[in-house]
N, C-alpha and C positions, 0 to 999 in steps of 0.2 A: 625691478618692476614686478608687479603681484601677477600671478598666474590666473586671467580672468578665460579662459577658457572652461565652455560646458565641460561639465563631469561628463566621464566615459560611460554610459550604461552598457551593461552586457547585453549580448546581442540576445533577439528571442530566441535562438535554441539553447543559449548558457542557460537564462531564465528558466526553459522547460526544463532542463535535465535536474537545474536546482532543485526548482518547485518540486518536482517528483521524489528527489531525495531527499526532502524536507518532510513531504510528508510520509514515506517510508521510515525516516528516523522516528516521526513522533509518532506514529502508531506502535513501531517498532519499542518505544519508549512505555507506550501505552499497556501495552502486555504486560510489563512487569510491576507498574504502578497501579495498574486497576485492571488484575487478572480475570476476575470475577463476569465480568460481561461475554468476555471470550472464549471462556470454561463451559460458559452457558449453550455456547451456538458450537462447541464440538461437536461433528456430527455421532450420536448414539453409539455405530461398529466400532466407534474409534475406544478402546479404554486409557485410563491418566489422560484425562484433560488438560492437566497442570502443564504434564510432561508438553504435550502438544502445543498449549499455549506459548512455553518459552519457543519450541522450536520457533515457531513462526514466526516469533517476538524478534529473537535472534534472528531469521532470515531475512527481516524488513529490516531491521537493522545494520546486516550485512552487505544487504542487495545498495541502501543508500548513502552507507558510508561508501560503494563502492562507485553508485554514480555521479557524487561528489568531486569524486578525482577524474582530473581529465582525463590522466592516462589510462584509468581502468572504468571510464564512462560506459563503453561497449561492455565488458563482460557484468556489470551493474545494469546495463539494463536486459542483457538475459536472464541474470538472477533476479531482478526484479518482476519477470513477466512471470518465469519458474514461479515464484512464491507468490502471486496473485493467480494462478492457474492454481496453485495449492491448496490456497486457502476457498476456493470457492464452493467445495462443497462445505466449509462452517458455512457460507451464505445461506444455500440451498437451508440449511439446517434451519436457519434464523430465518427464514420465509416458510418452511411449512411449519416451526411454532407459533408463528405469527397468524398461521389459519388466512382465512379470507382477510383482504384488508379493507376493514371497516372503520376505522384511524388510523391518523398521520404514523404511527409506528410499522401496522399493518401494510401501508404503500410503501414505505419508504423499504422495509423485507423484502418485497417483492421486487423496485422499482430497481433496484439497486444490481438485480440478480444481470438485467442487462446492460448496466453501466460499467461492468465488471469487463467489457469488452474494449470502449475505450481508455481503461486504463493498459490494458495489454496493449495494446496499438500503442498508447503515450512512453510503454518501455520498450517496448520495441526499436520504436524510433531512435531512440537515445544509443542503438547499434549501430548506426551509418555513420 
C-alpha cells in the first residue's frame, strides 16, 4: 500500500537556521567568485583587501557550514554573529562611499547599516 501521507517539512526553526546557513555559504562563496565588490567597501586603515576579503569569505563559510549541522548549530551561530559583527565596518565603509543617498544604491548603503542588527539577533538565536 503507497505511503500517502504529507511530506514532513522541517519545523520553522530547522528552516531559520537553514536559511541563514544558506545564505552565509553563498556570500561566503561570493568572496571568492566576485572578490572585486568586497575589496571595494574594505574599510581604508585596513591594508590587502584581497587578504581581508578571503578571511571573511572563509568566516561565512565557516560560521554556515557550521550552522548547517545540528550538532554544531550553536557554536555556527556565534561564529556567525562573530563574522557579521566583523564585517560591519566594510558596511560602514560602503555607506560613507555612497555619500548621501540620493539613489536606490545610496539607500540601500545606508539602509542596510541597521539591518545588520537583525541579522545578529537571527544568529544568535540559532544558540538556544
Amino acid at each position: 500500500m503507497p505511503d500517502t501521507a504529507a511530506p514532513v517539512r522541517p519545523a520553522a526553526s530547522e528552516r531559520s537556521r537553514l536559511g541563514l546557513a544558506a545564505l552565509l555559504v553563498l556570500m561566503g562563496v561570493l568572496h571568492f567568485v566576485v572578490p572585486a565588490p568586497f575589496e571595494k567597501i574594505v574599510p581604508r586603515w585596513l591594508s590587502h583587501p584581497r587578504l581581508w576579503v578571503g578571511i571573511s569569505g572563509v568566516a561565512e563559510l565557516v560560521s554556515g557550514a557550521l550552522l548547517a549541522g545540528r550538532r554544531t548549530r550553536r557554536l555556527g551561530g556565534y561564529v556567525a554573529a562573530a563574522t557579521i559583527v566583523a564585517v560591519y565596518p566594510a558596511n560602514v565603509q560602503m555607506a560613507l562611499d555612497a555619500g548621501m543617498p540620493d539613489d536606490a544604491m545610496g539607500w540601500f548603503s545606508w539602509l542596510r547599516l541597521p539591518l545588520q542588527l537583525p541579522l545578529i539577533r537571527w544568529a544568535l538565536r540559532q544558540t538556544r
